[in-house]
C-alpha positions in Angstrom: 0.0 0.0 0.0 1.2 2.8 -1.0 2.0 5.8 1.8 0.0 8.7 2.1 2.7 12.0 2.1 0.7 15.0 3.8 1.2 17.9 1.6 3.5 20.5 2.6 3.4 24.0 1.8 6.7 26.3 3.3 5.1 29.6 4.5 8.0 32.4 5.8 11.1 30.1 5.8 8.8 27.1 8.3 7.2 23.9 6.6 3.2 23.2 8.0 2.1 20.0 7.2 -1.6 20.0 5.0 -0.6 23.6 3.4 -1.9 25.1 7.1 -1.3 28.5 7.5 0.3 30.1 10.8 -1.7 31.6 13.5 -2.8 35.3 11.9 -6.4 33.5 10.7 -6.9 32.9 14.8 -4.3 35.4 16.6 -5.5 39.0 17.3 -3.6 41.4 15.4 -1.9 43.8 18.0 -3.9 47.2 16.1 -6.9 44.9 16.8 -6.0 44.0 20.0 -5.3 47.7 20.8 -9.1 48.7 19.0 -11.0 45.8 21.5 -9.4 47.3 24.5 -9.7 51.0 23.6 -13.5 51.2 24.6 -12.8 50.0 28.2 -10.2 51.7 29.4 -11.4 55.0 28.3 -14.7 54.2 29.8 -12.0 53.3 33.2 -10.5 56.5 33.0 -13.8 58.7 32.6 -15.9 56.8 35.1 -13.4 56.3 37.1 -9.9 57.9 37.1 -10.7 61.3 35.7 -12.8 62.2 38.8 -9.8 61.2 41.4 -7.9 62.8 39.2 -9.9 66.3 39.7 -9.6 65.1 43.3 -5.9 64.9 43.6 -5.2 68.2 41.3 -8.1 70.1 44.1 -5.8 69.3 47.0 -2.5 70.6 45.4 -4.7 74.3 44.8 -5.5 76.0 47.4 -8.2 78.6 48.0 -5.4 82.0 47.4 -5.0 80.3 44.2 -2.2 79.0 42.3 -0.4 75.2 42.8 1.5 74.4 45.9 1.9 71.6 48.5 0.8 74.4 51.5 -2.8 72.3 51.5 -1.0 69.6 52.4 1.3 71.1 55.0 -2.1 72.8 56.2 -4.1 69.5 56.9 -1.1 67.1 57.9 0.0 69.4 60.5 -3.3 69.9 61.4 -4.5 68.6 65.5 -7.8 67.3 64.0 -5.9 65.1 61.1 -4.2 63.5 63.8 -7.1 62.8 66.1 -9.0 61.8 63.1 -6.4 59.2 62.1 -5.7 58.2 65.1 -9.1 57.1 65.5 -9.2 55.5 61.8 -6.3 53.3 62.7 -7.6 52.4 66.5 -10.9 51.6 65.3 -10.2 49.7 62.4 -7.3 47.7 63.9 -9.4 46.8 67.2 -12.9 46.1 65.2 -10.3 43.8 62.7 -9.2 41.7 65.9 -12.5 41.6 67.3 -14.2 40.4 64.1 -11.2 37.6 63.7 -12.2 36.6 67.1 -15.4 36.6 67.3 -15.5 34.9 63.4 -13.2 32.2 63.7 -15.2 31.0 67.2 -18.7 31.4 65.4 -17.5 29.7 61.7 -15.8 27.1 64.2 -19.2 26.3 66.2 -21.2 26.4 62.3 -18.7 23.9 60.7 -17.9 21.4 63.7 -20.5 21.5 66.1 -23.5 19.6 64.8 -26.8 21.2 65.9 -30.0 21.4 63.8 -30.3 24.7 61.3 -26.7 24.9 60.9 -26.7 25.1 57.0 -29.4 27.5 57.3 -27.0 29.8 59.3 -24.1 29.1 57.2 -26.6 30.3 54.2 -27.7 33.7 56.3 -23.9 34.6 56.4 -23.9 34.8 52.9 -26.9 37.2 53.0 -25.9 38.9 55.4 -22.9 40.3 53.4 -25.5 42.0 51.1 -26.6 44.0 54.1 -26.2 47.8 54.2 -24.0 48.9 57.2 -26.5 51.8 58.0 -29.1 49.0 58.7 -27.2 47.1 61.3 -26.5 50.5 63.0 -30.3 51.0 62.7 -30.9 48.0 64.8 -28.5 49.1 67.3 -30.0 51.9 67.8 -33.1 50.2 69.0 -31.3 48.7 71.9 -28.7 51.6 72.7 -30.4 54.5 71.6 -31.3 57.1 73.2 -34.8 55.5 73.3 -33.4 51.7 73.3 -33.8 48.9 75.9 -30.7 50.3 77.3 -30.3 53.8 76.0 -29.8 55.1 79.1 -25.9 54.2 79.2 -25.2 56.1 75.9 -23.4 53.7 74.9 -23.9 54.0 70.9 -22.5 57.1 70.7 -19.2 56.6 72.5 -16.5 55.1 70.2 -16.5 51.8 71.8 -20.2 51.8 70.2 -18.8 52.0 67.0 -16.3 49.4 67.6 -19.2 47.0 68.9 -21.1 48.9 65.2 -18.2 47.9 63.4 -17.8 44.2 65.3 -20.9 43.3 64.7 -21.3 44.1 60.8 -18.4 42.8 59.5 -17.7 40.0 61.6 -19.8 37.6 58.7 -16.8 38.9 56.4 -14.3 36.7 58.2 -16.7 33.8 58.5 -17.3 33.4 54.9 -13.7 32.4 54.0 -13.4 30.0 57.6 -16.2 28.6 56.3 -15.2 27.5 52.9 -11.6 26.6 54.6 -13.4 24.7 57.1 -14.9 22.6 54.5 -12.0 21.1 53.0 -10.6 20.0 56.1 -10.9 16.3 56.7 -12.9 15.2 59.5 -10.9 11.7 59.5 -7.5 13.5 60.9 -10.0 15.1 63.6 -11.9 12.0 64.9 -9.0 10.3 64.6 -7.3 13.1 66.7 -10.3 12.8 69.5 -9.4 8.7 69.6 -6.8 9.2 70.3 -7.5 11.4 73.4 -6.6 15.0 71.8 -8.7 17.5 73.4 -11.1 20.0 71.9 -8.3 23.2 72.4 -5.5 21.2 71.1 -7.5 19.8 68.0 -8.3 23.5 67.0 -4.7 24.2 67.8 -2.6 21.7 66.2 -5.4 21.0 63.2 -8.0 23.4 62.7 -6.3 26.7 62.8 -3.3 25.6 60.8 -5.9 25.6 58.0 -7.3 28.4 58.6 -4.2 31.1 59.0 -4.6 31.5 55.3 -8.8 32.3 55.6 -8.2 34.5 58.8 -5.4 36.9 57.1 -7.5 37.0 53.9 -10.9 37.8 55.8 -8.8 40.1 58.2 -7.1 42.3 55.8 -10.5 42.9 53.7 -12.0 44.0 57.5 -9.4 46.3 57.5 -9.8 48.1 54.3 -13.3 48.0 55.1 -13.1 49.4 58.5 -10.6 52.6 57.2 -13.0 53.7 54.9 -16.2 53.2 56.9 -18.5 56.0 57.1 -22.2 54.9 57.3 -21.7 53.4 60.8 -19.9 56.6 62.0 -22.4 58.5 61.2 -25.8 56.8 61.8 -24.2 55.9 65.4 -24.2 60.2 66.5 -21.2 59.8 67.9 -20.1 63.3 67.7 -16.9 62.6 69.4 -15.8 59.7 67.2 -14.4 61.8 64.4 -12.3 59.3 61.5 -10.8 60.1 58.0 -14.1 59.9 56.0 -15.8 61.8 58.3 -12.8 64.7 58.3 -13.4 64.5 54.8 -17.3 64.7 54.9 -16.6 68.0 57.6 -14.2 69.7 55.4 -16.2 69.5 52.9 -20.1 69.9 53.7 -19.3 71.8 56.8 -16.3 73.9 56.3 -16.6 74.1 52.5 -12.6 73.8 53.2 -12.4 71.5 49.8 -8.8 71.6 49.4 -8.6 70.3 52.8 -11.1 67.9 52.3 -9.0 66.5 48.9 -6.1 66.5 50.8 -7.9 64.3 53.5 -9.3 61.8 51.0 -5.8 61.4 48.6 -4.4 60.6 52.0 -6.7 58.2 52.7 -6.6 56.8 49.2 -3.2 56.0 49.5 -3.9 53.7 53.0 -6.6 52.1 51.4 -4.7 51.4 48.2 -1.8 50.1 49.9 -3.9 47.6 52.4 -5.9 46.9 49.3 -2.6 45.4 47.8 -1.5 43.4 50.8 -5.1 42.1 51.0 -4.7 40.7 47.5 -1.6 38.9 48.1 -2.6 37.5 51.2 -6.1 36.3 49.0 -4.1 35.0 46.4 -1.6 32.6 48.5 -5.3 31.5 50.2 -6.6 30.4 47.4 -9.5 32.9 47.9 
């Protein structure tokens, strides 16, 4: 029987086998390329950049006119920009380690303690994330309000009623990756763990938690963010004395029609964000999450 040659056709100096051509029928042409990705990123930059743009050229201008850093001189050597960060960083730092807490013991009761309903809870963290912050604050208010089961103490408008604000809305945002983190561990190392005599403490210890150091610093750096740039909570709680970066910004602005001031504020504040923002992504992306 005769053999059957494939043809061969030599296209730019390389031989294809069945006279195929090379990839230019399939490949993107870079112009083409270029005109698919044109519409987005000018969309990006209108929607998006153009306006913190206007923002960051507002705090270098300030009200005698002209361009100069004196805004920023103005605002950073400023007592209330220090109070207010000061608070920003206490806050979001102590409502981060109460939400780790308080997440990783609730997530741990969900996923290893069987009681009846528990998927339905694990299911109402998920909706709970959807909730406005404003409307847990709301609910607060009804028991430590001024007119609340216990509003008699004040306690809502102090800042340690913002921390429990702060506590209790974003605590779900740590659960949701324990959760998913507790459901790949295998149950086989822990019942073979409790055998064995291992106690409760040291199974979370040497088992649980190792697994869930990855969860706990993605969930806790995303509280972080959140908590640095929190404003609803701030505000709906009264507490007049609790003054952070987004309310600074909301005062320079609305208040004080200072809006140099207030740019300055907010660029600053930008910058934190964006720089947490980048260590919460790394931290996500060697999770898994």
């Amino acid at each position: 029987m005769a053999e059957v040659v494939p043809q061969v056709r030599v296209v730019r100096g390389r031989s294809r086998p069945g006279g195929g051509s090379r990839g230019s029928e399939t490949a993107p042409r870079p112009f083409t390329a270029l005109l698919w990705a044109l519409p987005p990123i000018v969309l990006l930059g209108l929607v998006f950049l153009y306006p913190l743009g206007l923002v960051v050229q507002q705090s270098f201008q300030p009200d005698t006119g002209g361009t100069s850093l004196q805004p920023y001189a103005d605002v950073l050597a400023s007592e209330s920009f220090g109070r207010a960060l000061w608070t920003t960083v206490w806050l979001a730092v102590a409502a981060t380690a109460g939400c780790l807490v308080l997440g990783f013991l609730l997530a741990l009761v969900i996923a290893f303690v069987p009681f009846p309903g528990a998927r339905t809870v694990a299911r109402f963290v998920d909706v709970y994330l959807s909730f406005p912050s404003f409307l847990i604050t709301l609910a607060l208010l009804f028991i430590y309000g001024g007119t609340g089961i216990v509003g008699s103490f004040r306690f809502l408008t102090t800042p340690w009623g913002v921390l429990l604000a702060e506590i209790t809305y974003f605590t779900p945002f740590v659960m949701r990756p324990l959760l998913a983190a507790f459901s790949g561990i295998d149950t086989a190392q822990i019942e073979a763990a409790g055998s064995l005599g291992a106690r409760a403490p040291r199974i979370v210890r040497r088992i649980i938690l190792p697994e869930a150091l990855p969860a706990l610093a993605a969930g806790g750096s995303l509280v972080l963010v959140l908590c640095l740039n929190e404003f609803g909570i701030v505000l709906f709680t009264g507490a007049k004395g609790v003054t952070t970066l987004p309310m600074l910004v909301y005062g320079k602005a609305i208040l004080e029609s200072d809006y140099p001031g207030a740019c300055v504020v907010a660029v600053v504040n930008v910058l934190i964000s964006v720089g947490l923002y980048g260590l919460y992504r790394v931290v996500s992306r060697r999770a898994g999450a």
